[in-house]
C-alpha positions, 0 to 999 in steps of 0.5 A: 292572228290566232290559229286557234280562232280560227274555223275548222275549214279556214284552218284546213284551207291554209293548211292545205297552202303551205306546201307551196305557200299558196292557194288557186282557187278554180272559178271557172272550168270550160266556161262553167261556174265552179261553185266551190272555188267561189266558195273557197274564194270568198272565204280567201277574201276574209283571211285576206281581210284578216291578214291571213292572205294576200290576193295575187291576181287572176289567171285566165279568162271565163269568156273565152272558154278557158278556166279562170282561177284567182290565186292568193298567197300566206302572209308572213306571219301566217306562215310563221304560225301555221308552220308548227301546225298539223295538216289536214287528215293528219 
């Protein structure tokens, strides 16, 4: 795992974990496809896959109306190397 291979948007999107460690991706909203967390939420999957994240779960239900959010926490190691690094806009 290197910070450094990272892509400028995959960096920005586990910095933007590490103040409580995690990332909650909205799906859903009012029963309507929220188009950037499906973004973010593939890109979650391939930090996953990498290492970077684990997956947590699901919260909510998009059927009933309600929002629906997946949500994936820093790996150990990520947090180890991602706590000397800069946040974003800093």
């Amino acid at each position: 795992m290197d910070v450094e291979r990272l892509s400028p948007a995959s960096r920005d999107l586990l910095l933007q974990a590490l103040p409580a460690g995690q990332v909650v991706n909205v799906l859903y909203e009012d029963g309507a496809r929220v188009e950037l967390g499906f973004e973010r939420d593939r890109r979650c999957f391939a930090l996953g896959e990498r290492g970077w994240l684990n997956f947590l779960g699901w919260e909510g239900e998009p059927r009933r109306g309600a929002a629906c959010a997946s949500r994936w926490a820093l790996t150990d190691p990520a947090l180890e190397l991602l706590a000397g690094a800069k946040p974003p806009g800093a």
